[in-house]
C-alpha positions, 0 to 999 in steps of 0.5 A: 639606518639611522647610524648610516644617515649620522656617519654621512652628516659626519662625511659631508661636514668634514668635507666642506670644512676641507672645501673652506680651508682649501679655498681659503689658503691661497690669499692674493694680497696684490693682483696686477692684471695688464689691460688698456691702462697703465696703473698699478693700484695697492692698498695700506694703511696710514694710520688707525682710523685711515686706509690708503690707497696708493696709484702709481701712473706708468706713462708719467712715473709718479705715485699718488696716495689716497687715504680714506678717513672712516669717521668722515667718510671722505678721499683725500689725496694723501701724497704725491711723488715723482718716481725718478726722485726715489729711484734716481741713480746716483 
């Protein structure tokens, strides 16, 4: 009974460790979901100390950074670009 109830521990570990690889493999790093607006939003990071949240605008073409300093604690705007100036043809 007691050897039983040990290889059945063993068992439901095994397969909840199975379960937390499973899910854990298909890491979406950017997700573009099509809705009522037209922007595409991506994160990054500028420096040590900063994220960056990039917003590129569809109807106007132009990309806006923002950067998130974690020892202030704020959202500053970072950069700001047309788009038709990176992607101009020549």
């Amino acid at each position: 009974m007691k050897k039983a109830f040990i290889v059945a521990l063993v068992c439901v570990n095994v397969a909840l460790l199975a379960a937390l690889i499973a899910v854990n493999l298909d890491k979406a790093d950017a997700q573009v979901v099509r809705g009522a607006n037209d922007y595409i939003m991506a994160t990054g990071k500028v420096e040590a100390t900063f994220d960056a949240v990039y917003v590129v605008d569809m109807k106007t073409r132009r990309l806006s950074g923002w950067r998130f300093d974690r020892t202030a604690k704020r959202l500053a705007r970072y950069q700001v670009r047309p788009l038709e100036v990176d992607f101009k043809k020549k």
